[in-house]
N, C-alpha and C positions, 0 to 999 in steps of 0.2 A: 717636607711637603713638596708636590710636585707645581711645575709651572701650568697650569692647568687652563686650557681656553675654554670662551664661552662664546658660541653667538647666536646673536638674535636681531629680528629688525621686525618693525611695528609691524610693514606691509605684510608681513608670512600673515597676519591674523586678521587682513582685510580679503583675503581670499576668499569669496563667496559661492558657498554651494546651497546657497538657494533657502526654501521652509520645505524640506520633505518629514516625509513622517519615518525616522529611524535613519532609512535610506532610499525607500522609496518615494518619488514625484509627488505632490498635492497633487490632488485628481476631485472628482465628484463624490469618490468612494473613498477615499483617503484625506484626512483635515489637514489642513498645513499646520508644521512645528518646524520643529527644531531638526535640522538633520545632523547625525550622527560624529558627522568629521567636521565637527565648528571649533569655535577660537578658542572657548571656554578653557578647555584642559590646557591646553597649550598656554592662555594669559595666566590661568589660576599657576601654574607650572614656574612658568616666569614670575609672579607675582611673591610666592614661599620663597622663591630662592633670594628676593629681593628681603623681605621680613626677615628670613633668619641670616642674613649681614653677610651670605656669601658671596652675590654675587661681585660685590667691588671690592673683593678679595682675589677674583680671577683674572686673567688674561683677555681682553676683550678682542672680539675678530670679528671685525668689518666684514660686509657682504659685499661683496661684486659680482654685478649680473654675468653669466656665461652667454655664450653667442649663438647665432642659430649653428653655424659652425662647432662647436662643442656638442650642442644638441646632438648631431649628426655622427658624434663618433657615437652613439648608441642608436639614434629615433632614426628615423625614413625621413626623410624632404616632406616627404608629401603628409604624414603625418605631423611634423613642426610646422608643417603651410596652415595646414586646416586647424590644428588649435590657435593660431595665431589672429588666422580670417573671424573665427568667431567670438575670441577675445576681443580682436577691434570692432565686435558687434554689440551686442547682449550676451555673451557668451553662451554656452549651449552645452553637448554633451560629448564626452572622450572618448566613450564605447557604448557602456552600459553600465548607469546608476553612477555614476563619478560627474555628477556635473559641477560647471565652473562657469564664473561669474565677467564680465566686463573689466581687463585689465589682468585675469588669472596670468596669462602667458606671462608677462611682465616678473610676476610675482612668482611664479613658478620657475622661469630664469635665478632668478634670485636668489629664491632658498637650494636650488642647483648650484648657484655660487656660492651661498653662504658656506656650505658643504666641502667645496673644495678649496675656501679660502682656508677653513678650519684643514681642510687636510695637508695644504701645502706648508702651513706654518709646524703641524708635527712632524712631515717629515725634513724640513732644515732644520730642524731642532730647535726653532726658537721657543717652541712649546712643547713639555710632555707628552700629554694627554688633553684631550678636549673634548667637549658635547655643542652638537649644531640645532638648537632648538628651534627647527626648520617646519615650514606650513607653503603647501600643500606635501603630503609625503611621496616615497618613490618606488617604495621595493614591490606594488606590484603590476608595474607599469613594462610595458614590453615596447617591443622596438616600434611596432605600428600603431600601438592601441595605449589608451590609457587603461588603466581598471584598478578597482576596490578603493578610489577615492585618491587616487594615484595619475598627475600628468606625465612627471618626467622624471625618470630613474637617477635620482639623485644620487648616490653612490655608484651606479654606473660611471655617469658621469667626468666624476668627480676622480675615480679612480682614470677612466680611459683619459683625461685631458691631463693628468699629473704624472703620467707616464709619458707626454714629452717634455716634461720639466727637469723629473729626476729621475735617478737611475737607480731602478731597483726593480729586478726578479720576480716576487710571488707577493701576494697581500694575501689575508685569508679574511673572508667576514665570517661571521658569527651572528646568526639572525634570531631573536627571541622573541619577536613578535609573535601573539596567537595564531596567525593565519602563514601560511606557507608563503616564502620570498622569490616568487616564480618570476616576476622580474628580473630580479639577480642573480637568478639560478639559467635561464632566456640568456642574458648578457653575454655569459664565461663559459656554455655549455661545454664547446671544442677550445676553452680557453687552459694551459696547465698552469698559467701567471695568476691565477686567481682560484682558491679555494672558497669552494662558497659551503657552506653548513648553514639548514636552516632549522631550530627544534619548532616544531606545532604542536596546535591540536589537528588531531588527525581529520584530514579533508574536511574540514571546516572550511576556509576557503583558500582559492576556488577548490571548487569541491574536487575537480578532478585531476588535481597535484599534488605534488608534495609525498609522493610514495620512496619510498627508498629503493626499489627496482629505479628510480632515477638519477642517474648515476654520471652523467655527463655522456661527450661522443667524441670521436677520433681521440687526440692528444689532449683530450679535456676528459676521457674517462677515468673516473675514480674518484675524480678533483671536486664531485659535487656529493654532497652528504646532506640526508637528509632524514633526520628524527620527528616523524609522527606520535605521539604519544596519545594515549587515550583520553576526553574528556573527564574532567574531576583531576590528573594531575597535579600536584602540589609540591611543596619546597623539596619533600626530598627524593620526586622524581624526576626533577629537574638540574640538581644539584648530584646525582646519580647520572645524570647524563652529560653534565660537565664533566664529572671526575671520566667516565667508562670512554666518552666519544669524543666529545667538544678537546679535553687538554690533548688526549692521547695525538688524536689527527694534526694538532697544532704542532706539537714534538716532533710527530714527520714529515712534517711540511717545512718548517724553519721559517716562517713570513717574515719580510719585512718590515708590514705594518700590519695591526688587526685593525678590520675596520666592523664598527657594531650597528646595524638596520634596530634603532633600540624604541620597540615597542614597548608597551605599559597593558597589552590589553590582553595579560595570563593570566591580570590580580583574581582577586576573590570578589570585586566591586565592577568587574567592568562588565556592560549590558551585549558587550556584541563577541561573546571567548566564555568558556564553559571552563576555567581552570583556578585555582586555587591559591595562585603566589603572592606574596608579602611584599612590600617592602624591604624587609631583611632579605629576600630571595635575593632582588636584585641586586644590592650592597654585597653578597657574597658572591654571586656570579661575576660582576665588576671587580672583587678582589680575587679571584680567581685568573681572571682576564689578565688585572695587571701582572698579574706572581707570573703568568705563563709571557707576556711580552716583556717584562726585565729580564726572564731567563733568554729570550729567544730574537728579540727585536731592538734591544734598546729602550724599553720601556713603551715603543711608540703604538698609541693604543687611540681611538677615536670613535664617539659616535653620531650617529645622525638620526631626529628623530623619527620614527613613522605612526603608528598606533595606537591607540587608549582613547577609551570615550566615555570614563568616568572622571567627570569635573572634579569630584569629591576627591580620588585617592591618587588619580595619574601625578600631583604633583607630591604627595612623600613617598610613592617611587623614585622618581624622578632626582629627589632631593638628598635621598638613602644615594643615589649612584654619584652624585656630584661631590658628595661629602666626599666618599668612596675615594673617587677619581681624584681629588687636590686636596685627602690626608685632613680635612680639615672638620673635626664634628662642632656643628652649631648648637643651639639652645632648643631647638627643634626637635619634639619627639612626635613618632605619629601616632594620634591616637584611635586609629582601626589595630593597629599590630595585635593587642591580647586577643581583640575578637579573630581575627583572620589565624593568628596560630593555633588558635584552639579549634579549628574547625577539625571535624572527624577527619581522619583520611591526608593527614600531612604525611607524615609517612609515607616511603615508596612501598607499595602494593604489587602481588606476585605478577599479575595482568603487565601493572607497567613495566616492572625491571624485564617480563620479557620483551615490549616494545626497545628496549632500550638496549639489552644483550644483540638484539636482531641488527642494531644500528651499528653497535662498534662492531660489530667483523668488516663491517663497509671500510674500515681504519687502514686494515692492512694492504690494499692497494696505491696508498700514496706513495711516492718515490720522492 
């Protein structure tokens, strides 16, 4: 079994984006609800992992805030200024459509830290593997602007302030989230210390990234890889693009550490992602993860969460990766897996496997 961390802190889940409807504002023409990126998934998330007796089986990691100074080695000044002025307001908006509530910044430092406390402890070795079950998320947050319910590039972060700590060469992320990790693709473009790979649904969002002519620039080209796949994707085109892209580029790159941007929102349940993945998906791509970082890193493998906005299924994802991650299967089965495997179209499909042939020739420029 591996030493496996976990963290969490209540505040990630008092992080307030307001009653929009999906993701849009109340307005006159719009009823107030519930908006999109709320606590729900996140606490029901926490919650299973608590019922089926794992989590006080894991390694626990404290959060400490990061500084506006950390902020900085990724955000603008003047970007950390203004979400902070409006925090200590009513809070207000990041860009567009990512609003945030009275104390966000606070809380958004935080799960920044929670992130890198989780990451500092895998790479001294005091832990394996770990998941940072972190609120508000980061990967699509860029250096001036917030966006897609995103303040502060948590993995950015998290990586650029752990690189004056310890010493180590390349990390490579691995991004599964449904929507494209422009964020973190933004971060490392001219970066060759950081491989970034993000698999999507194709320009979903934002709509206009995440193309594989994207590629990185100067002594960052090659270093960014990025698999669009077609709406309806499912386990085994997903799993066809681990085996074709995701391990291959890992093999030639040799990382350090992986680190995982690990969204929930490919399932077959989720309202805002058009794709088809299980639970099981996840649990094998996570064993796939670890198989390729015991061959290549020391087992050291970590993630941080971003995406999913189904209450209902994000946590026996969540809880298939955890098992995954610290070797330990609970009493816990989920009961969507017969319906979501039997949907038509699991199977990789001639359309996709070419989305995904197109991806790995991107392979053979890593050095």
């Amino acid at each position: 079994m591996a030493r496996t961390g976990w963290n969490f802190h209540e505040l990630y889940l008092w992080h307030d984006t307001g009653t929009g409807a999906q993701f849009f504002p109340a307005g006159l023409t719009v009823e107030p609800g519930e908006h999109a990126e709320n606590a729900a998934t996140k606490r029901r998330f926490k919650n299973l992992m608590e019922v089926s007796g794992l989590t006080e089986r894991l390694v626990s990691i404290k959060s400490a805030p990061v500084d506006e100074d950390d902020l900085a080695l990724f955000h603008t000044r003047d970007y950390i200024s203004r979400i902070k002025a409006l925090s200590d307001e009513r809070g207000g908006e990041a860009s567009y459509l990512t609003p945030f509530g009275r104390g966000s910044y606070e809380i958004a430092c935080l799960a920044a830290g929670g992130t890198h406390a989780l990451m500092d402890k895998v790479l001294s070795g005091e832990i394996d593997n770990g998941y940072a079950l972190v609120r508000p998320p980061g990967h699509h947050a860029e250096s001036d602007k917030g966006m897609g319910f995103c303040l502060f590039g948590n993995i950015p972060v998290a990586i650029l302030k752990s690189r004056k700590t310890h010493r180590f060469d390349r990390v490579a992320t691995v991004d599964w989230d449904v929507h494209h990790g422009n964020g973190t693709q933004a971060a490392f473009w001219a970066d060759p210390g950081v491989l970034t790979i993000s698999l999507h649904q194709e320009r979903l969002y934002p709509h206009d990234s995440g193309d594989r002519e994207e590629r990185g620039a100067d002594a960052g080209f090659g270093y960014n890889i990025n698999v669009p796949l077609p709406a309806g994707s499912g386990h085994g085109a997903y799993i066809a693009a681990f085996e074709q892209v995701v391990l291959p580029a890992l093999k030639a790159y040799r990382p350090d550490l992986i680190v995982v941007p690990s969204g929930f929102d490919a399932s077959g349940a989720d309202p805002l992602g058009r794709m088809m993945l299980h639970s099981e998906t996840y649990r094998e791509m996570t064993r796939m993860l670890m198989e390729a970082a015991d061959a290549l890193c020391g087992g050291r493998l970590m993630m941080s969460h971003e995406g999913g906005y189904s209450a209902a299924y994000v946590p026996y994802c969540g809880l298939a990766v955890m098992e995954q991650l610290s070797g330990m299967k609970t009493h816990i089965d989920d009961p969507f897996l017969p319906v979501f495997r039997a949907y038509h179209g699991q199977d990789i499909q001639p359309h996709q496997q070419a989305a995904v042939s197109a991806a790995a020739e991107l392979v053979g420029a890593i050095k």
